[in-house]
Structure formats: structure tokens, C-alpha cells
C-alpha positions as CSV (number, residue, x, y, z in Angstrom):
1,X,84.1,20.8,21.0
2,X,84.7,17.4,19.4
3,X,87.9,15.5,20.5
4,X,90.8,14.5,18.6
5,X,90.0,11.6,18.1
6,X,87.0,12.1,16.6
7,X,89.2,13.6,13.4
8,X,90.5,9.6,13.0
9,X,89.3,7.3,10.4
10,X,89.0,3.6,10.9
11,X,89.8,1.0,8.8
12,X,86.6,-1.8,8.4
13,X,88.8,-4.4,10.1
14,X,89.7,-2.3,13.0
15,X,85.8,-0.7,13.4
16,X,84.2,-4.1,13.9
17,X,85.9,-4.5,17.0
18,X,84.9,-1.6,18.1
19,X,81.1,-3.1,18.9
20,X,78.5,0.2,20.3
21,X,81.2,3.1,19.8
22,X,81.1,6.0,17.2
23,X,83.8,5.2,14.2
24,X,84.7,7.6,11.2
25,X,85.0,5.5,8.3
26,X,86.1,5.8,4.5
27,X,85.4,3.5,2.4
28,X,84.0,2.2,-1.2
29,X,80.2,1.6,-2.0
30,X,80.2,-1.9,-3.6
31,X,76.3,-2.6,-3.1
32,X,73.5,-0.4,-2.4
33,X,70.0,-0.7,-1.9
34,X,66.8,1.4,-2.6
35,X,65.4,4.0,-0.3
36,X,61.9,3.0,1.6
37,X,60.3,4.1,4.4
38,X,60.7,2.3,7.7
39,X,57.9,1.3,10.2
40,X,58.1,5.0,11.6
41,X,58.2,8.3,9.9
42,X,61.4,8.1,9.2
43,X,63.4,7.1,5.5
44,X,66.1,4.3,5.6
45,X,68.6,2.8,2.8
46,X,71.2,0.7,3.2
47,X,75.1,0.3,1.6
48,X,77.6,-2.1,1.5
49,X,80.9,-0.8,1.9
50,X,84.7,-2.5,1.6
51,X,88.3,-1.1,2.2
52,X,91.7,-2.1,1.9
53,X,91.4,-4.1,5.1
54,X,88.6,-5.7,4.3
55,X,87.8,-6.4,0.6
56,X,85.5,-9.0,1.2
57,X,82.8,-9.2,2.6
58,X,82.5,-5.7,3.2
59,X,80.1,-4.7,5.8
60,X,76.7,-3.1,5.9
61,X,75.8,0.5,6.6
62,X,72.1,1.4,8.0
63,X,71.6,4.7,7.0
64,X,68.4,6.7,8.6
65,X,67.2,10.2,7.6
66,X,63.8,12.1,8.1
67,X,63.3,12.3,4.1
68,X,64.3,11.1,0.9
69,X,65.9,14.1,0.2
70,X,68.5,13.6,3.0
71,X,69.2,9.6,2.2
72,X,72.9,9.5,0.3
73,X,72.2,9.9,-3.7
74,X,74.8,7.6,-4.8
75,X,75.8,8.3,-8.1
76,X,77.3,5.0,-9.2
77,X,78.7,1.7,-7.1
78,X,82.5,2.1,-6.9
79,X,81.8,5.8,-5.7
80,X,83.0,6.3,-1.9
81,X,81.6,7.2,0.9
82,X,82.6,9.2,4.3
83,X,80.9,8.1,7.3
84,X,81.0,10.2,10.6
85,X,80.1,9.6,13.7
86,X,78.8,6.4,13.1
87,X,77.7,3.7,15.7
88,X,78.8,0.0,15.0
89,X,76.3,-2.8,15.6
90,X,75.9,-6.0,16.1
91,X,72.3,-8.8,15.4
92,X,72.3,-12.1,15.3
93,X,76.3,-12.6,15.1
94,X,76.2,-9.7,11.9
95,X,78.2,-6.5,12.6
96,X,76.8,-3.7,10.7
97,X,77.2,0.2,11.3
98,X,74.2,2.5,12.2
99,X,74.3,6.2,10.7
100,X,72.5,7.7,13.7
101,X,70.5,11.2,12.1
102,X,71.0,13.0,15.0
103,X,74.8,12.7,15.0
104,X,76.1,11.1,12.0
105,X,77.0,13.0,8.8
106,X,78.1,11.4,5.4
107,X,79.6,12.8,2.4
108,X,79.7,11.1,-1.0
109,X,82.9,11.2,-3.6
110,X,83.0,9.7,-7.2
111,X,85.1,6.3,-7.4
112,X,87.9,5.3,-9.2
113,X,87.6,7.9,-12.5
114,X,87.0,10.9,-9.8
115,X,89.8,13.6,-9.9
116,X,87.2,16.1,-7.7
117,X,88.0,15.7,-3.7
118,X,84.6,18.2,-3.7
119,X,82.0,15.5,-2.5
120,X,79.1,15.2,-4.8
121,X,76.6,14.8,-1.7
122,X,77.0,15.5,1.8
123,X,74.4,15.0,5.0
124,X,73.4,18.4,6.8
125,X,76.0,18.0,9.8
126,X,78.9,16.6,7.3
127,X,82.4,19.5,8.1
128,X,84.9,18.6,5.5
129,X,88.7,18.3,7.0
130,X,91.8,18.8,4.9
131,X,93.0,15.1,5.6
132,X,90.3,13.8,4.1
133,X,91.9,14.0,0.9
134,X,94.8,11.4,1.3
135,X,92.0,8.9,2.3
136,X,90.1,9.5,-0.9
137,X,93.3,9.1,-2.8
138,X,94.4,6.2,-1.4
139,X,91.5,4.5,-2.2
140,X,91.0,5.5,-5.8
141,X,94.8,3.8,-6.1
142,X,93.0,1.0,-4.5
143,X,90.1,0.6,-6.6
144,X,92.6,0.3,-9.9
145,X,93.2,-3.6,-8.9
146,X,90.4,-4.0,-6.8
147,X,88.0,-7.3,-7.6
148,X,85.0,-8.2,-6.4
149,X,84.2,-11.7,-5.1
150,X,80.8,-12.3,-5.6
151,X,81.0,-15.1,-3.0
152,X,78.2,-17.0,-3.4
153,X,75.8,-14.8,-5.5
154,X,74.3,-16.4,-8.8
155,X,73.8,-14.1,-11.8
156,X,71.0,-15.4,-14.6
157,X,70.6,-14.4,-18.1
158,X,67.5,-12.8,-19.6
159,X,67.3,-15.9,-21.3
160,X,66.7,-18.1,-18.1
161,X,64.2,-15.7,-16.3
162,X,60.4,-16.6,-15.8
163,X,57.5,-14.8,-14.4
164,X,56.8,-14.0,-10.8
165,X,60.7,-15.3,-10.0
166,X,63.5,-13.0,-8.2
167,X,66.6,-13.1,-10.0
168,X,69.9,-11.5,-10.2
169,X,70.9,-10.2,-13.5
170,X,73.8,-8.7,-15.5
171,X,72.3,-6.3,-17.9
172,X,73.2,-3.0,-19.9
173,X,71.3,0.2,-19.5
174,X,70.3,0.8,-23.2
175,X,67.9,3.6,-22.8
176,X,66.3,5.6,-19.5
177,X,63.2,7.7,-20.0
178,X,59.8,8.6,-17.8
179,X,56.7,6.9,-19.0
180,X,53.2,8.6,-19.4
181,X,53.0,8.6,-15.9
182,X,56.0,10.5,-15.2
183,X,57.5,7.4,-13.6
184,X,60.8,6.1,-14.0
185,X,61.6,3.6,-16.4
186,X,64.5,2.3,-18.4
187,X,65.5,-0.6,-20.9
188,X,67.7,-3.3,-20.2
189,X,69.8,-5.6,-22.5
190,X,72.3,-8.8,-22.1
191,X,72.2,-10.0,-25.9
192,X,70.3,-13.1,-25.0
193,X,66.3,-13.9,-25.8
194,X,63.8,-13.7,-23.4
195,X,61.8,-17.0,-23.5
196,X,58.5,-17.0,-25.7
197,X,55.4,-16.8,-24.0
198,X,53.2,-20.0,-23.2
199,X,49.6,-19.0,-23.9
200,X,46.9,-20.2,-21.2
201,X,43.6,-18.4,-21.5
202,X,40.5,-18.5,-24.4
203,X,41.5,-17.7,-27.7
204,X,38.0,-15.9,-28.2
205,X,39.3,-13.8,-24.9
206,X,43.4,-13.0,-26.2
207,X,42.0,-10.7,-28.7
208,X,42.5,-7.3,-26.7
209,X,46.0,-8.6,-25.0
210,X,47.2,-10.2,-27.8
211,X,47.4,-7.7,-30.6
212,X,48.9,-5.3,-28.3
213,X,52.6,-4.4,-29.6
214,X,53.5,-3.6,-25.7
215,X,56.2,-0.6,-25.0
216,X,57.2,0.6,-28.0
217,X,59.5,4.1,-28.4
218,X,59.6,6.5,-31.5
219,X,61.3,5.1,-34.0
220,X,64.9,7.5,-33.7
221,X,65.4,5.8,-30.4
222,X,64.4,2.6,-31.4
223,X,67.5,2.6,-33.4
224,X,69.7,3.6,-31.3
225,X,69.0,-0.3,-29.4
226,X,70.7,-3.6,-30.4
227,X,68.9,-5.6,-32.9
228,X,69.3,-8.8,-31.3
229,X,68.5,-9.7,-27.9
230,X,65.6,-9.0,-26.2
231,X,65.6,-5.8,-24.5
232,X,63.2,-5.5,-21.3
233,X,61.7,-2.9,-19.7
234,X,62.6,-2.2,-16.5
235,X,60.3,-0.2,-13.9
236,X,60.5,0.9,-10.5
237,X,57.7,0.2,-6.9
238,X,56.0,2.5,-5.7
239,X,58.3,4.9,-3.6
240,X,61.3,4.0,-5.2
241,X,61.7,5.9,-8.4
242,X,62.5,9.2,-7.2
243,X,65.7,8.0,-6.1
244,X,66.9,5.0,-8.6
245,X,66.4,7.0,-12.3
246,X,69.4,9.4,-11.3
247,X,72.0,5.8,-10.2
248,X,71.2,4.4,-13.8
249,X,73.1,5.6,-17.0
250,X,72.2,4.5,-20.2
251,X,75.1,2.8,-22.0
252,X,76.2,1.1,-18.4
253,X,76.5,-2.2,-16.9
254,X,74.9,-2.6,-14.0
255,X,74.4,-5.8,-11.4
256,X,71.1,-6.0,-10.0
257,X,70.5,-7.7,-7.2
258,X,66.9,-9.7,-6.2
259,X,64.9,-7.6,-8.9
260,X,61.7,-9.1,-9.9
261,X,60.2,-10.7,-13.5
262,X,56.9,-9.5,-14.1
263,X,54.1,-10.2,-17.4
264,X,53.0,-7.2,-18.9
265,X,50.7,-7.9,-22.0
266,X,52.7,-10.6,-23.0
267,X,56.2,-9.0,-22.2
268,X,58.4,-9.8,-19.7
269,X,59.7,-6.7,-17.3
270,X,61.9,-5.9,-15.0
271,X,60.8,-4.8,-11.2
272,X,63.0,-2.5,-8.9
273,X,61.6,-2.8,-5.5
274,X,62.9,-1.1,-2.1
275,X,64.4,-4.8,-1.7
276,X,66.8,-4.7,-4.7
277,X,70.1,-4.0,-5.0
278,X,72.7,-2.4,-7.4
279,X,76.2,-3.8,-7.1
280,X,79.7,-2.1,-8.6
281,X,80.5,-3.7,-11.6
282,X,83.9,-2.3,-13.6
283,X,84.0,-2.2,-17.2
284,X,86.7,-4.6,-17.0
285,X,84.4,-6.9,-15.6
286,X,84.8,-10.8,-16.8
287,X,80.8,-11.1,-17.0
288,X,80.7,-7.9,-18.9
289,X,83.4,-9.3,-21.3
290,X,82.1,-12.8,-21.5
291,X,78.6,-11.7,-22.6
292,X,79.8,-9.3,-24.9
293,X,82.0,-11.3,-26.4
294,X,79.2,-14.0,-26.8
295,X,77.0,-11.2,-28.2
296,X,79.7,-10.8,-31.2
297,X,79.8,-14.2,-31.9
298,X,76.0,-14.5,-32.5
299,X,76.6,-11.7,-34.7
300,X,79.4,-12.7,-36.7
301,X,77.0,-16.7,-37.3
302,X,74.7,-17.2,-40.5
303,X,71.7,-17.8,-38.1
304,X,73.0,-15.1,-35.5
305,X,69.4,-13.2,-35.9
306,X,67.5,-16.3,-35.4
307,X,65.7,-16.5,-32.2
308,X,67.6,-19.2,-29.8
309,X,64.3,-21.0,-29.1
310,X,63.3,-21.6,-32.4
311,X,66.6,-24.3,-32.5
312,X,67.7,-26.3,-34.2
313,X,65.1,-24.8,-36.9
314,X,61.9,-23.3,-37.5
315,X,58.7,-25.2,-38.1
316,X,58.5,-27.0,-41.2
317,X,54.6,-25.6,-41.4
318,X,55.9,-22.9,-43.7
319,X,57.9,-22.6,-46.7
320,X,58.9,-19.5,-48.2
321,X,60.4,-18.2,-51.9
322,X,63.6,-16.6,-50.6
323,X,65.2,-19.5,-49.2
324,X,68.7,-18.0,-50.1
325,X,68.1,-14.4,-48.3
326,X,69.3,-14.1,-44.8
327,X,67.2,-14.1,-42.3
328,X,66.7,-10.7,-39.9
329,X,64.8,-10.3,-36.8
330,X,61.4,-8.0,-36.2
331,X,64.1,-5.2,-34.8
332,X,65.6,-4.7,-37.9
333,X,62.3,-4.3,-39.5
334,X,61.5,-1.6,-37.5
335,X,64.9,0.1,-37.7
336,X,65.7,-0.5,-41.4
337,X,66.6,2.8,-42.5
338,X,64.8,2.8,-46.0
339,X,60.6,2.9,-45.8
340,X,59.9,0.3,-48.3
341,X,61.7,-2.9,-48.2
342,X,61.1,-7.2,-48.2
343,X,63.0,-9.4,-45.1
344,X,62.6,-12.4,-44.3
345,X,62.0,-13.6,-40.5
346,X,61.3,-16.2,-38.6
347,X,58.0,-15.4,-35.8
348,X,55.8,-16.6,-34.2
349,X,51.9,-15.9,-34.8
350,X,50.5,-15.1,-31.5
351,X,47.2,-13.6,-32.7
352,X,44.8,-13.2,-35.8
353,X,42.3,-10.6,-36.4
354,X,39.3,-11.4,-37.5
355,X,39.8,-14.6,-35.5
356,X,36.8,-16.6,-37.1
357,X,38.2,-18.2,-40.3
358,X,35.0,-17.8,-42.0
359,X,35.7,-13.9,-41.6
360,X,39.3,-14.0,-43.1
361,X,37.7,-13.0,-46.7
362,X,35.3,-10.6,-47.7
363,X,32.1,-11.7,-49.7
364,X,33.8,-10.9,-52.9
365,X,36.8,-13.2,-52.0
366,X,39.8,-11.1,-50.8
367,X,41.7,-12.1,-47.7
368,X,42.2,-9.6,-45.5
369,X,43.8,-11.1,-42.1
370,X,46.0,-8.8,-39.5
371,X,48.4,-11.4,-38.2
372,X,50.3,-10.4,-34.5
373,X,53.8,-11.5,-35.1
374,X,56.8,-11.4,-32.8
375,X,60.2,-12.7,-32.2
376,X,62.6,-12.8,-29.2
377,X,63.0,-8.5,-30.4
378,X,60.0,-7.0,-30.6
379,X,56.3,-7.6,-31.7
380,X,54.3,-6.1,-35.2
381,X,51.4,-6.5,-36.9
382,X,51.4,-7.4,-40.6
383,X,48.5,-7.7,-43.0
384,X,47.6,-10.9,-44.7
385,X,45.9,-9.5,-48.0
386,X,44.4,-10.9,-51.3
387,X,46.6,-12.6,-53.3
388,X,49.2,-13.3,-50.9
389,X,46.6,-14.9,-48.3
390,X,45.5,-16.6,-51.6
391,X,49.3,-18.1,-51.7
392,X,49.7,-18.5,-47.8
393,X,46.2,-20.9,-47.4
394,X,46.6,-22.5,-51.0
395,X,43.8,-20.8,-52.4
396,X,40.4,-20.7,-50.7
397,X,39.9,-23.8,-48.7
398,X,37.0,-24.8,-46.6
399,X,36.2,-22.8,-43.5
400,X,36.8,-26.3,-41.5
401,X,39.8,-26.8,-43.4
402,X,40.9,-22.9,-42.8
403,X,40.3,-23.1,-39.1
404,X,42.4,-26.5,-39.3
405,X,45.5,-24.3,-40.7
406,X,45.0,-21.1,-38.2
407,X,44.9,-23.4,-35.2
408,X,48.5,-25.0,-36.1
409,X,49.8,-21.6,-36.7
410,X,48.7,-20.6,-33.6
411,X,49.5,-23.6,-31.8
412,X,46.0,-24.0,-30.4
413,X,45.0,-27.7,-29.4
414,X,41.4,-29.5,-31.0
415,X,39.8,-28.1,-27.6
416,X,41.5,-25.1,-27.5
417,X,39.3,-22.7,-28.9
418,X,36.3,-23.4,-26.9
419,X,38.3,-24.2,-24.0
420,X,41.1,-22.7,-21.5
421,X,44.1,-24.4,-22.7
422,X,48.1,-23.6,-22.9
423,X,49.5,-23.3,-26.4
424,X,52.6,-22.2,-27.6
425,X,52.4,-21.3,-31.3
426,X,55.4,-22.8,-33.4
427,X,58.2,-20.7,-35.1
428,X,57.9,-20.5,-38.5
429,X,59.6,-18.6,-41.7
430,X,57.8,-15.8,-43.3
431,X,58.8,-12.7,-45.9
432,X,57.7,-9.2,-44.6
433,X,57.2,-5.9,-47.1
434,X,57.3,-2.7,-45.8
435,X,55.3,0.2,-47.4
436,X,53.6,3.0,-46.9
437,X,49.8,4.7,-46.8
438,X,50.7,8.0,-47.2
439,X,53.2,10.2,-49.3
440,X,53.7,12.9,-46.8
441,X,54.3,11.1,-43.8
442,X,56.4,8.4,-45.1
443,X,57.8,7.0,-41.8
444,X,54.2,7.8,-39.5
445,X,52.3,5.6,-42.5
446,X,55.2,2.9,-42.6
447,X,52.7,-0.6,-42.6
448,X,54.0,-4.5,-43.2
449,X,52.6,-7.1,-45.3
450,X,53.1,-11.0,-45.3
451,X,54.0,-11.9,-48.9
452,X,55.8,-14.8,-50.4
453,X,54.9,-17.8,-48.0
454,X,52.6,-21.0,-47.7
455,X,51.2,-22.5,-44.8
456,X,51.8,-26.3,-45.7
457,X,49.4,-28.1,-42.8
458,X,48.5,-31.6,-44.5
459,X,44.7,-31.2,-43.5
């Protein structure tokens, strides 16, 4: 039969003094990571937990277990946890605590909002106890003026990531689905633009990659996203999906720790791994505020819906007829809620099909060119077609004098075609049409067209 004194909670302070003995402990989940699986057989996650008596830093809980299954699901950061029967450690002048799976229990309660003292999830040896309760309470009072102090920990935008980097980011959950894999995988959002893509291979070898329009969802959850901003996908390694999908919620802020930024046909993503972190984040955050008040602002300016990196202003390459329409970005396209419709944007060109200018019109004259256009929201394709490629290239110039005018929308160098070479096609103005190929499937016909704009390259 246990002892007394196993029945007694700890506070953090008092426990770290308490270096190779078995402590209970009650305390909040500020920062957990993802589950993996440890040299052995065994399954291993870890959480960082704070109380009362010690806010900050908090300390760092080792929990082991023979399966996924029987790792804590935490629910949300801010939940709290009940540790039994832990052993306190110390490495390299860190004290941490070690959930021993022969010994140890755990039992998980929701945070702050929670009115349940039922826990949510509990370890196979967790025993409930009736003073368990007053613990629980007295640190939901806690959590109502509780702040976290990030310390040292830098937070980027979506607008400062680049590929192959490990960031930290501050991002809303805008939509959570399984992909065609039956994977995990969710959309993330901060109201800033991801920066354009540099180009850096062939042009005769972008064709396959660069007309690709990327993740794309039907078009009734499409609209359910903001308009502005880019919104990134965000996946989950190998091994760790099983466990993360059920700790996100769509409409949430979330903190993520040492996630990584990865290319995907032209699109930058979001990586999980088993070495990122979530960390508790109240609605009543500052960040949270700050960008969402800066999201408002850059709805409420004239040039809002603009991409920021085509500042101060597009390329003067292109001029359009609509000069006193406002402009709105590829997003709202897609979303508009009529079929038919004209917009005006301003895109980048990232690809042309055919990509020989001496295939842009047929032998009887006609342009028909399938330009790849995409802003800091979303990519399409729109159609280039007879007289309206007649207006955009002034007519029917030379193929010389043709291929002069596709490379400087494309941004490809004299070289570049033949050659390797980085390019970065310009932002430029254009008017878009919407319309459709087939009268009983209005929306699954729904096509764009570039009308209403010239490519002004002095040749």
C-alpha cells in the first residue's frame, strides 16, 4: 500500500530540490513536443510545464510509454497535467522530470475554459483522489492572469521565411483536412505574403512544375479562407501525424516552435517534425492582437490587396484600361461569388504554354497562349486568346521581337533560355474575366481570360 505521502503534490519550485526522488506534480502544459520513437522500442514525448511557483521557465517532463496510444494526447497548451510518481532528474546542470512507465501515471484536464474535473486522458496506472480537485481549481484561477515570457524565443512572420530554414511562427489554423494519402494536413495563415519565388532552372525544363496550381481545395472551402495573405500548407514527418491532427483546431492560434520551410512545386510549406513544438498561446495574446490588428489595416488601405513585394508599384511593363477599378488579389477571383465577372490584379507570370513564341498563334493568326499567373494568394491559369493577345503584344510582331516581350514578362535574362539561370519575373497589372464552358456545370466549367492589357516592352 502506497504511503501518505505519496497522496502530496509538489509545487515545481519545491520538486527540483528534490533531485532522484518520486514527486506528484500538478501543473500547466505551456509547450509540448511531438511523439517519436526513441533509440529502443519504446515511444517518448516531451512537455513543458509551469505553476504558480514557478511561472518561468517552467521545467521539462520526459514522458516514456510502450506505444503511441499510451503517450498523453494533449488537447490544447494551457490544458493541465497530473503527474504521479514521477522521478526528478538532473543533465548537464538541467533539472527535468522523468515519467517512469512502470510506475508513473498521468492524467490530463482542459485549461483555463474547463469546468469538467473528469480528466480527458489518463495513463493505465493513473487512480483519481478527491483532492485532486482543489489543485485543478486553483490553477484554472491561476491561468486567468497568467503570461507567458517567451524569454528569449524569436517569432518570424510568413513573410520573412525562406526555404530549407527552421523558424518559429505565429500562425492561425484556417483549415485541417487529410490529404490523398490519408495524412494529416492543415492550412496556416498570419495575413502577411509569403515571398515570391526566385526561379533557377531551364525555362524549356519549368514547364511540368511551373503550370502546376499546387494544393488547391473545392471551391466551398476555399471561401471559407482570408483573401489576403498567403495561407501555407502545413504537413506533418513521418510518425508524427497520428498524434498532432487531433492538438490542432481550425480557427486557432497556435505558436509553433522549430517547424521547418519546405518548396513544394513552387509553394512554400510548412513541416512538423518530432522536433517541433506547440506552445500555449491565449486569445488575449499581444502577437495575436498585433497581427490582427495589422491584418485590418491592410484591409481598410486602397492598395490593401496588393502583394507587399510588388512595393512601391507594379512594373511599368504593363498598362491596363481600368485604371480607376480597385485592384483584388487571385483569392478573390477564385471566391467571387458570381461565375462570370472582370477584376483587375496585379501577378506575376511564372509560366507560358506553348513556350516557343513562334507557337503563341495558330497558322490562321489567333493567339492562343495559357499564361501561369500568381500572387502572394494563390496561383491560376488564364488564357491569352485572339484579339486580346492581338491587344496584349501590339498586334503580331516578329517572333524575335515576340520572344523579346515573353522573356521580360517572365523575367528571363538574354541567356536564360538556353541556359540555367535565376529569374524572378516582375509584377505587373492585368484584367481577368471569368466565364464559363458549360451551362450545366456552371462553377466545374468556371475558366479566366486576360483581356484589356498591353505589354509595353520598347523592343
Amino acid at each position: 500500500m502506497e504511503s501518505r505521502d505519496d497522496y502530496k503534490f509538489m509545487e515545481i519550485r519545491d520538486a527540483i530540490a528534490s533531485i532522484n526522488q518520486k514527486v506528484n506534480l500538478i501543473a500547466v502544459i505551456i509547450e509540448f513536443g511531438f511523439p517519436r520513437r526513441t533509440k529502443g522500442t519504446d515511444y517518448f514525448c516531451a512537455v513543458k510545464i509551469v505553476d504558480q511557483s514557478q511561472p518561468k521557465p517552467g521545467i521539462t517532463a520526459n514522458i516514456f510509454a510502450e506505444s503511441l496510444e499510451k503517450l498523453p494526447h494533449v488537447a490544447s497548451a494551457g490544458d493541465i497535467i497530473q503527474l504521479s510518481r514521477v522521478v526528478m532528474k538532473t543533465h548537464q546542470g538541467e533539472i527535468y522530470v522523468v515519467f517512469n512507465k512502470k510506475f508513473s501515471s498521468f492524467a490530463l484536464y482542459e485549461g483555463q475554459y474547463g469546468t469538467s474535473f473528469q480528466p480527458y486522458d489518463v495513463s493505465p496506472k493513473f487512480q483519481p483522489r478527491d483532492l485532486d480537485k482543489k489543485f485543478i481549481l486553483s490553477l484554472r484561477d491561476w491561468l486567468v492572469g497568467f503570461e507567458l515570457d517567451e524569454g528569449s524565443t524569436n517569432f518570424s512572420f510568413v513573410r520573412d521565411i525562406k526555404e530549407s530554414k527552421h523558424v518559429n511562427l505565429i500562425c492561425k489554423i484556417v483549415y485541417i483536412c487529410k490529404d490523398a494519402q490519408d495524412g494529416a494536413l492543415a492550412f496556416v495563415w498570419d495575413g502577411t505574403d509569403a515571398q515570391p519565388i526566385s526561379i533557377d532552372t531551364k525555362l524549356a525544363n519549368e514547364i511540368d512544375n511551373a503550370h502546376q496550381l499546387g494544393p488547391m481545395l473545392p471551391r466551398d472551402k476555399l471561401c471559407t479562407l482570408p483573401s489576403v495573405g498567403s495561407i501555407l500548407r502545413l504537413i506533418f514527418d513521418k510518425g508524427t501525424e497520428k498524434q498532432s491532427l487531433c492538438v490542432l483546431e481550425s480557427g486557432k492560434w497556435v505558436k509553433f516552435i522549430n517547424v521547418l520551410c519546405e518548396m513544394q512545386v513552387g509553394f512554400f510549406q510548412i513541416v512538423v517534425t518530432a522536433f517541433s513544438k506547440l506552445r500555449y498561446m491565449p486569445e488575449e495574446d499581444h502577437a495575436i492582437q498585433a497581427r490582427q490588428r495589422s491584418y485590418e489595416e491592410r484591409l481598410a488601405s486602397k492598395l490593401g490587396r496588393i502583394s507587399f513585394w510588388s512595393f512601391p508599384w507594379p512594373s511599368p511593363i504593363t498598362e491596363v484600361d481600368y485604371n480607376d477599378e480597385p485592384f483584388v488579389t487571385l483569392m478573390d477571383v477564385l471566391t467571387y461569388p458570381k461565375v462570370t465577372a472582370k477584376f483587375k490584379c496585379v501577378v506575376r507570370v511564372v509560366a507560358v504554354y506553348p513556350l516557343q513564341a513562334k507557337d503563341f498563334c495558330s497558322p490562321e493568326g489567333t493567339y492562343r497562349v495559357r499564361l501561369s499567373l500568381e500572387d502572394s494568394t494563390a496561383r491560376i491559369h488564364a488564357l491569352l486568346y485572339a484579339e486580346d493577345g492581338c491587344k496584349f503584344f501590339d498586334g503580331h510582331p516578329s517572333v524575335d521581337a515576340l520572344t523579346r516581350k515573353r522573356n521580360k514578362l517572365l523575367g528571363v535574362s538574354a541567356s536564360g533560355e538556353n541556359e540555367a539561370s535565376i529569374r524572378n519575373p516582375p509584377w505587373v497589372q492585368c484584367c481577368l474575366k471569368s466565364y464559363y464552358l458549360n451551362k450545366q456545370d456552371l462553377w466545374g466549367s468556371r475558366r479566366y481570360r486576360l483581356f484589356g492589357t498591353r505589354l509595353v516592352v520598347v523592343d
